[in-house]
C-alpha positions as CSV (number, residue, x, y, z in Angstrom):
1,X,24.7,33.6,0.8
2,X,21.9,31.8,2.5
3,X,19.2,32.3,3.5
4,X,17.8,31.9,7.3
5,X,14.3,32.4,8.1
6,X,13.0,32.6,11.3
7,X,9.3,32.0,12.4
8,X,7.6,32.3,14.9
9,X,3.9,32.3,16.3
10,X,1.1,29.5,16.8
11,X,2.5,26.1,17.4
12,X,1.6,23.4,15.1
13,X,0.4,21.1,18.5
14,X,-3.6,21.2,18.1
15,X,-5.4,20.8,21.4
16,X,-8.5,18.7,20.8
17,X,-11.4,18.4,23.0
18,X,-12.7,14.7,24.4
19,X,-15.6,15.4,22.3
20,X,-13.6,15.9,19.2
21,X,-11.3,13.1,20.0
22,X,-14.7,10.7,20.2
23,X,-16.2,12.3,17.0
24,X,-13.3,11.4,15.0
25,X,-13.0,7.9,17.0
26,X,-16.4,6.8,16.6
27,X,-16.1,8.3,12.4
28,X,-12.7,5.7,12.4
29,X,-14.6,3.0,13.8
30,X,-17.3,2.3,11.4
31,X,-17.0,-0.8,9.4
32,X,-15.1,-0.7,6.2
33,X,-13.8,2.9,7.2
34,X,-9.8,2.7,7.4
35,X,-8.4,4.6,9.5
36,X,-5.2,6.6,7.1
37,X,-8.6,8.1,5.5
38,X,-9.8,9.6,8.8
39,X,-7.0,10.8,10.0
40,X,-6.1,12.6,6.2
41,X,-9.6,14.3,6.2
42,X,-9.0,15.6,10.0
43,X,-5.1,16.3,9.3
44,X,-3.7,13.9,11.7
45,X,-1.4,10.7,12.0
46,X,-3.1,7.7,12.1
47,X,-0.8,7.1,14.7
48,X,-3.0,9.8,17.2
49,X,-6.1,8.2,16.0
50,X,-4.2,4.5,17.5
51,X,-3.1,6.5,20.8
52,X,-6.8,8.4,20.9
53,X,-8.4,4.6,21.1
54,X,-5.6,3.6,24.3
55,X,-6.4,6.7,25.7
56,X,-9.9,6.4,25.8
57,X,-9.6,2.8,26.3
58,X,-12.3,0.7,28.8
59,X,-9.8,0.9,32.3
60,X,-10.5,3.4,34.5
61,X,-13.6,4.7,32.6
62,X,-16.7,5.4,34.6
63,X,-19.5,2.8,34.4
64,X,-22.3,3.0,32.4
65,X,-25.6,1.6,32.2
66,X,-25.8,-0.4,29.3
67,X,-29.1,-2.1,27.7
68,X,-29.8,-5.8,28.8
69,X,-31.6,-8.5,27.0
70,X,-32.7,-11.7,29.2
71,X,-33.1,-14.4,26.6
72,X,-33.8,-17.4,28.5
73,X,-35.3,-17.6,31.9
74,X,-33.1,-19.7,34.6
75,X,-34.8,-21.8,37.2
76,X,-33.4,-20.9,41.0
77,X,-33.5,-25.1,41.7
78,X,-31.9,-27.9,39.5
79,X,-32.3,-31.4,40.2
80,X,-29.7,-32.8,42.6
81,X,-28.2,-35.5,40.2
82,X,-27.5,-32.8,37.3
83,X,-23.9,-31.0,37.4
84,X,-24.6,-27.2,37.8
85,X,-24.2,-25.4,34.7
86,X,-21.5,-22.2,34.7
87,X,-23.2,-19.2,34.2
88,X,-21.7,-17.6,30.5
89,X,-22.4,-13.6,30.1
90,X,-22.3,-13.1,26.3
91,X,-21.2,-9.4,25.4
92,X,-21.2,-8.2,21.7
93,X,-18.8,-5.6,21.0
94,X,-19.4,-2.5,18.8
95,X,-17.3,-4.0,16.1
96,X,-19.5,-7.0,15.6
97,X,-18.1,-9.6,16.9
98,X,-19.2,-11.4,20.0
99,X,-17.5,-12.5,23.4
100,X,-18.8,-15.4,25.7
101,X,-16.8,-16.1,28.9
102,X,-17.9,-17.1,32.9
103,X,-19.8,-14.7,35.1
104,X,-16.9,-15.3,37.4
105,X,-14.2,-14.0,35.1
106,X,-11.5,-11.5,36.2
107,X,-11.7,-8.3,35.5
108,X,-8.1,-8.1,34.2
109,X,-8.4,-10.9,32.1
110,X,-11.7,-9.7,30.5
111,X,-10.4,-6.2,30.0
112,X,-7.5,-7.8,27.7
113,X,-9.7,-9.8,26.1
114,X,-12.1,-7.4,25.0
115,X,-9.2,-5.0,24.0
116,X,-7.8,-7.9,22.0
117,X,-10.8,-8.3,19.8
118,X,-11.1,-4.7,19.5
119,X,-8.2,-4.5,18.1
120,X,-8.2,-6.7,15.5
């Protein structure tokens, strides 16, 4: 005959705080950490770790001040006869690498971009 057992109790769904979540993001993001070792030392799928990043991806988050460096200073005038130069806003992203695009960019498209070489 077999044998049926029945259980019942806790759930094996965890509920994780934002703060948690960011730990174990900001732990996963450091270079030469992969991310199958994280989520075996925290008992999760690497998977949630992926879904954790979406979530807490740069739409719709609240804006932040972040530091500014002026490297070079721009003079207000230029010579008639000289094309104007596009302005190019450099932003270096916390895994290293580095993004330059125009001041006049879209949103959208910068959001994709940086999300793109976040990613990889």
């Amino acid at each position: 005959m077999a044998r049926i057992e029945i259980m019942s109790g806790t759930e094996r769904r965890r509920r994780w705080s934002d703060e948690a979540k960011l730990r174990i993001l900001a732990e996963a993001d450091q270079p030469g950490v992969r991310i199958g070792d994280v989520a075996r030392r925290h008992d999760i799928y690497p998977s949630q770790i992926r879904l954790w990043r979406q979530s807490f991806s740069y739409v719709g988050r609240p804006a932040m001040f972040l530091p500014v460096e002026i490297t070079e200073e721009v003079n207000a005038i230029q010579a008639p006869d000289t094309p104007p130069t596009p302005a190019v806003i450099e932003i270096s992203l916390r895994n290293g690498r580095g993004l330059k695009v125009p001041i006049d960019v879209e949103l959208k498209l910068l959001t994709s971009l940086v999300a793109c070489l976040e990613a990889v």
